[in-house]
N, C-alpha and C positions, 0 to 999 in steps of 0.2 A: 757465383752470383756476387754482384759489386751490390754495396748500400751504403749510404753517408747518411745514419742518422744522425738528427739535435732535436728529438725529441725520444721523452722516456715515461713510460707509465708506471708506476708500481698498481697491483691487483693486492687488494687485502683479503681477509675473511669473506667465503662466496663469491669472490666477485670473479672468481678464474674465470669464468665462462666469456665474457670480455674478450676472449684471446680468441675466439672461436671467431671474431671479427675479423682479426686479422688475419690478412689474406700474402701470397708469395712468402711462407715463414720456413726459416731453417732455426732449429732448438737446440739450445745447449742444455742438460742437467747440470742440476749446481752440483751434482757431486762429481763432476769430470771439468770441473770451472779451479783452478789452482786458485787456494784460501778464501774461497767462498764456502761459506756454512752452510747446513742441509736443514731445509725448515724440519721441523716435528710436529707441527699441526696439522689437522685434519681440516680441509677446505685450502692448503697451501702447497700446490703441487712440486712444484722448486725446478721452474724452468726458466732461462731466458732465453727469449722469444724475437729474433730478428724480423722485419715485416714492413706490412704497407696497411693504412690503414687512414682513411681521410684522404687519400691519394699523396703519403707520404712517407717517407722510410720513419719504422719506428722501433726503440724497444721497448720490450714488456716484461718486468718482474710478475712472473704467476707464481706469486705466493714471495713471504717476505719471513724476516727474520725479528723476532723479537725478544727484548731483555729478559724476560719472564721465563725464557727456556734455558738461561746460565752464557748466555754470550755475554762477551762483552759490548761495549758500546759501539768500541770502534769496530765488531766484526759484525755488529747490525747494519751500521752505518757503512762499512767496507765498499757493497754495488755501486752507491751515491758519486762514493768516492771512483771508479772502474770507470760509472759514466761520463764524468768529468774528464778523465782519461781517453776516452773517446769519442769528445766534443760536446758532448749533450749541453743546450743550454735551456732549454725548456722541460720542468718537468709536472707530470698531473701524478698525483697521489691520490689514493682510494684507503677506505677503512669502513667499517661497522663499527655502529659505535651506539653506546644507548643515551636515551634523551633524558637531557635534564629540565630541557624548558617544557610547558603544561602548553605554550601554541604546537609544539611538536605531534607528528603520528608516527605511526612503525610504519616501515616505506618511503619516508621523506628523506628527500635527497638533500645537504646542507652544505651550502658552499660553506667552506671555512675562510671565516674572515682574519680569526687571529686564532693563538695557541697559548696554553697554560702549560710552562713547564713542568710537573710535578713528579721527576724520573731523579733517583735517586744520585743517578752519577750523568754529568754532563760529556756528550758525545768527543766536547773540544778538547776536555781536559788531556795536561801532557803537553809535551814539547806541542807548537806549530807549525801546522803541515805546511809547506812555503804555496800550495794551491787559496790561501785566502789571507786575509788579516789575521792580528791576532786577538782582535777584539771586533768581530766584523758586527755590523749594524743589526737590525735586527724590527725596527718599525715599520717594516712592510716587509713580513714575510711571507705572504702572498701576495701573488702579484694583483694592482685593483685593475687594471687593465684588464687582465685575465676573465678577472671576477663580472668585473660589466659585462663583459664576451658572452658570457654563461648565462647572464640575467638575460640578455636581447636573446639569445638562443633559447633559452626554457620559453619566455612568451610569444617567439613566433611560433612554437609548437605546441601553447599551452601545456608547458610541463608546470605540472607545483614547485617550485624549489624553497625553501628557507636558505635563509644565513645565521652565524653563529661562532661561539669559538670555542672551538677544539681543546677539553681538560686530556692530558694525559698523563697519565698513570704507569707505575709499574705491573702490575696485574700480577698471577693471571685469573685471582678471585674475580669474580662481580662484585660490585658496589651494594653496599645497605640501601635503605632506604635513607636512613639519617647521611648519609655519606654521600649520595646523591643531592640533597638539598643544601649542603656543607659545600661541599663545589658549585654547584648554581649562583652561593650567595656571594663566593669566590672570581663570579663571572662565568664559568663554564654554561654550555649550552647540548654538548654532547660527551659522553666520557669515552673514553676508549684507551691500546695500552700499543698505540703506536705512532707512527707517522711524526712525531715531532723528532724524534732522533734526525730521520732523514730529511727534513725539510734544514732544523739546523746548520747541516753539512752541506747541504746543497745551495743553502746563503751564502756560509763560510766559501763554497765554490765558484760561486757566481753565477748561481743558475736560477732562475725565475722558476714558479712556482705554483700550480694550482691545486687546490687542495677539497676532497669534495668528502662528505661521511653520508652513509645511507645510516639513517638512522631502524636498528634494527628491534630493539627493547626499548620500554620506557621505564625508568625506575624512581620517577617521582612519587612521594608518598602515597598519594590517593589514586593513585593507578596502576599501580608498580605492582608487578605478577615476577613470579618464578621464571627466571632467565638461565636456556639451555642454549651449549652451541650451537644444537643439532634447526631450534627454531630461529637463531640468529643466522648460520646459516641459510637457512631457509625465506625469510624477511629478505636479506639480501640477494638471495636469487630472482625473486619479485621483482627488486625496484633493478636489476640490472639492466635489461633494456632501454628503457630511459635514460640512466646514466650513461649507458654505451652513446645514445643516440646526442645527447648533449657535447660529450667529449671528442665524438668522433667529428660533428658540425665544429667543434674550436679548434681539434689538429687541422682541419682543411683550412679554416679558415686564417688559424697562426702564421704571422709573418717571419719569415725565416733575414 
């Protein structure tokens, strides 16, 4: 089987299920993938996923790698870099993530408009890979193209969506409650302890960008409850349908 993708999902926390969309798939494990790392989380199966989906060749990270389990940056980041490798220039990023804005609900899907770096080591540091600048831009790291896409697609199907921007974190704690309003005041809108590594890299590569969090906890003070993965998980198994049905209407729709 021949495919040429240039498009590329990553699937975060919960949201494997995603892949059950896609359809004509041949699977690689990452542990038979030469210098790809083996996720350790539970909800992150550690497949990439060849396919069609939208009526287009596509790949799918099920499941992702994050700093909080003792990678390095570059070996989070390493796929980003692979599918740069093999042309990808459109990528949609998925995460869970808990709310920090008080319009938010558990369930809502949040395009990300922008991103708060708050990771202790940045993904570029170190010599410069010759795939980007050395200092690449950085004010549209999402693509607003993309983002409109999403907004005319969520209301011709009446979906809810929010927008917002992406705090990320080192994890793999959950946030206080004081720490939650400390980042809000910060600008954050959802927390979470991924996806800016790989969007970084994917700028630095020159690949466009859509960014979406299902917001799964809310840990603003006066509503903020005890957060397990086992219900973050679960939250996002909910809202994935819709998110499927949004993402899969913009691959058809992306212009190659």
């Amino acid at each position: 089987m021949t495919t040429t993708p240039r498009i590329a999902v990553v699937l975060g926390t919960g949201l494997g299920q995603f892949a059950s969309e896609i359809t004509d798939t041949y699977e690689f494990p990452y542990k038979d993938i030469p210098h790809f790392p083996v996720s350790t989380v539970e909800g992150h199966d550690g497949k990439l996923i060849f396919g069609k989906l939208g009526g287009r060749d596509i790949i799918a990270m099920k499941g992702r790698f994050h700093y909080y389990e003792g990678y390095s940056m570059q070996e989070v980041t390493f796929p980003i870099r692979v599918m740069c490798e093999l042309g990808i220039d459109t990528l949609f990023v998925s995460n869970a993530a808990g709310g920090a804005n008080k319009s938010f609900h558990i369930g809502d899907i949040m395009v990300i408009d922008d991103h708060i770096n708050f990771f202790p080591e940045h993904p570029l540091r170190g010599k410069n890979i010759p795939q980007g600048p050395r200092f690449p831009d950085m004010h549209e790291a999402y693509d607003k193209e993309l983002r409109n896409m999403a907004d005319s697609i969520a209301q011709e199907k009446g979906i809810r969506i929010v927008h917002g921007t992406y705090f990320g974190l080192q994890g793999p704690s959950y946030d206080t409650p004081a720490e939650y309003r400390a980042y809000h005041t910060l600008g954050g809108d959802a927390i979470g302890m991924s996806t800016v590594p790989e969007v970084i890299v994917a700028r630095h590569c020159g690949i466009r960008v859509f960014g979406v969090s299902i917001i799964t906890n809310m840990g603003i003070s006066d509503t903020a409850e005890e957060a397990t993965h086992e219900e973050v998980q679960e939250a996002a198994n909910n809202a994935q349908p819709l998110m499927t049905e949004i993402i899969r209407e913009m691959i058809k729709r992306t212009s190659l």
